[in-house]
N, C-alpha and C positions, 0 to 999 in steps of 0.2 A: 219903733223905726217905721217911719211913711214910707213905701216903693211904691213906681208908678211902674204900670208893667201892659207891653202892648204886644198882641201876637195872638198866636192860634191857641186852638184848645191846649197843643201839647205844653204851652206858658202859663196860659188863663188858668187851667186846672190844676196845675199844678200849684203857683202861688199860693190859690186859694187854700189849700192843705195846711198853710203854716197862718191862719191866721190870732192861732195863739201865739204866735211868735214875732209877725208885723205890722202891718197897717195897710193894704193893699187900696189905694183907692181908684182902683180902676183894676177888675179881673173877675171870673166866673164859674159860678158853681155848673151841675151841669145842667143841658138842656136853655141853656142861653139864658140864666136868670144868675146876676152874680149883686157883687158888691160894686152899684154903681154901673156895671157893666154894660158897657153902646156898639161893642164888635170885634170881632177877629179879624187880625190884620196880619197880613204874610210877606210885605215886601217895603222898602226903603221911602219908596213913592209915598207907599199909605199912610208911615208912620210920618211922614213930614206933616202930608195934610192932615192925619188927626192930630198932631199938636199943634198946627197952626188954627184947624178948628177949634178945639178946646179954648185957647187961649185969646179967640174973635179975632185971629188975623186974618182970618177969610170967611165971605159966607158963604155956603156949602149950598144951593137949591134944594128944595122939597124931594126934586124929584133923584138929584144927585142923592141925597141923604139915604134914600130908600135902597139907593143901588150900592149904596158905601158902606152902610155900619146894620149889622145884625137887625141890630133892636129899632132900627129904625125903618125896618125894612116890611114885607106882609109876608109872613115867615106860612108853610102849611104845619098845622096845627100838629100833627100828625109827628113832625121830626122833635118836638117839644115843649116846653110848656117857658110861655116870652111874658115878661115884666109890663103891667101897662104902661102905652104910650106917654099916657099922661103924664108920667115920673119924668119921663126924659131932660125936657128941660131943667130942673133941679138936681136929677143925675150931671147934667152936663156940668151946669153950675158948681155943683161939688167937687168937680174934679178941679176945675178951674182953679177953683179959690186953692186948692189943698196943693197944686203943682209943681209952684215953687219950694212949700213945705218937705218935699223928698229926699232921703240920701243915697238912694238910688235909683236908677231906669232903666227899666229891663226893656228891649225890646228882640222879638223875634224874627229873623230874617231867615228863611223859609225857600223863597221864589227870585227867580229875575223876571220872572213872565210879568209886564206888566199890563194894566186894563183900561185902556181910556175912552171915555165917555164926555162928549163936548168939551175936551180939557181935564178932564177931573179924573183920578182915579173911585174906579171904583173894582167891585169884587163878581167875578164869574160861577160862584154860589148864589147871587144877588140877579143877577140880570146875563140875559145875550144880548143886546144892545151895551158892545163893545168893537175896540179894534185891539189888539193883543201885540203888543211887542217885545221882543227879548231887550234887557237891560246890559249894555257890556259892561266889562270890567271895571273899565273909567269913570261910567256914570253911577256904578255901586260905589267906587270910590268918592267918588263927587259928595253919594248923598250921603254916605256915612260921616263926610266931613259935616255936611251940611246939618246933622243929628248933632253931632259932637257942641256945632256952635251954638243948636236953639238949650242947650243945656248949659248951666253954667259949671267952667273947667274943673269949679272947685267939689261937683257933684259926682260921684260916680254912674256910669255907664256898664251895662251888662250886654253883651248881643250874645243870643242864642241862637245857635244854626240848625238846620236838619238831621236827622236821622241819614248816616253813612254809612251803605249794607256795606262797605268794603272796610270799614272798623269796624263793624257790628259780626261780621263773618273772618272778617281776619285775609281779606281774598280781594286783592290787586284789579281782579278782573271785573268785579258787584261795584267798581267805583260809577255814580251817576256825575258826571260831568260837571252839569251845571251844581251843584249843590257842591262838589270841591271846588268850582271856582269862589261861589259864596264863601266856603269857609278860607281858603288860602289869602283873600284878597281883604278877611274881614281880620284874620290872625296877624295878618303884618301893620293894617291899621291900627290894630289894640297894641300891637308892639310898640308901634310909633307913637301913640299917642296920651298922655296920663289920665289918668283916672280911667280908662277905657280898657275894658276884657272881654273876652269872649270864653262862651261854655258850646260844649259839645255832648248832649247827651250820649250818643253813641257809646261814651265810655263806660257809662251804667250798664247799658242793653247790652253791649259786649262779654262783661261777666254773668249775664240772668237774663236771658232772653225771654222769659218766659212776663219780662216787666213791660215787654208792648205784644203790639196782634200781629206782626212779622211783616207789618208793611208802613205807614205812616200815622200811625196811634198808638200811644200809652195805655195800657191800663190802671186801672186805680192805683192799685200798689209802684206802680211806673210812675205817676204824676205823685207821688209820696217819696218815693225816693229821689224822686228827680228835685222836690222842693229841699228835699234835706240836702241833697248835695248843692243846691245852689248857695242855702244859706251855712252852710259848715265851712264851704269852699271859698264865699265871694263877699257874701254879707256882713257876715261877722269878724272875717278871716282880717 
């Protein structure tokens, strides 16, 4: 089974756990060297343009590219050990070609904060030459629609949300705001929509806390059980 899967470490690393089990072309070992792997992506904005990248519906600038995608970026050496440059193009290409090939798409929705730079998203790990604005409701609605169509209806869809200290503690009051507007407005669209679901880790870390670092990261055994419940739950299911 081919899955195309776009998002932060807490997706990338994870995937990557079941590759005896899929075909991931596109996600990441650690240290930002994976299978194919061009960047961690947190928000609706980004996954548009990396699948409009991927697929040359848009050309991305050199200097956009650097501020958008991990691998493309001049990382310090120090946070990891990066894939040569050189790859990239062929990496890019491989996804391309293999995109349509999937029977599912995982992506992670994480953020409303968005990041723009001349028009273009890009990512605030990558660069401060940005202007930052909150995404509403409407426009997360918009772009999930807008995900929904660059996919075709007969493929399924996976959206992954954040980490919710108020299901993870059991405590009404640890809710962060914005991260249940992400998940309430992304749970009504997989209602309404077919082939389309959403996962909530939260529900792992709730019984075994001990499966992230108490704030916005997995640990190994996190991103292991996190991949098994995706595929026990969604993939296979």
């Amino acid at each position: 089974m081919k899955i195309f899967s776009s998002g932060s470490c807490r997706l990338s690393w994870a995937i990557n756990n079941g590759h005896d089990k899929v075909v991931p072309i596109h996600s990441m070992f650690r240290n930002f060297v994976g299978i194919n792997f061009l960047g961690k992506l947190h928000n609706t904005k980004q996954h548009i343009q990396f699948i409009k990248f991927i697929k040359d519906e848009i050309i991305l600038p050199d200097d956009i590219l650097s501020k958008f995608l991990t691998a493309y970026s001049n990382p310090d050496p120090k946070k990891g050990v990066y894939d040569d440059k050189s790859l990239l193009p062929l990496k890019k290409d491989n996804i391309k070609k293999q995109f349509d090939e999937c029977e599912w798409y995982l992506f992670e929705i994480c953020s409303l904060k968005l990041y723009k730079n001349k028009g273009f998203e890009v990512q605030c790990e990558l660069t401060t030459e940005y202007n930052c604005i909150l995404q509403t409701e409407e426009e997360l609605l918009e772009d999930l629609q807008v995900i929904r169509q660059l996919i075709p209806v007969n493929k399924k869809i996976l959206f992954q949300v954040h980490f919710r200290p108020n299901i993870i503690h059991n405590d009404a009051n640890r809710a962060i705001k914005q991260r249940e507007v992400i998940y309430n407005v992304t749970n009504k669209f997989c209602e309404e929509n077919e082939n389309t679901f959403i996962y909530g880790p939260s529900i792992l870390i709730k019984t075994d806390h001990s499966l992230f670092d108490g704030d916005v990261h997995f640990y190994i055994k996190g991103t292991k059980q996190s991949f098994n419940y995706i595929y026990n739950n969604y993939l296979i299911k």
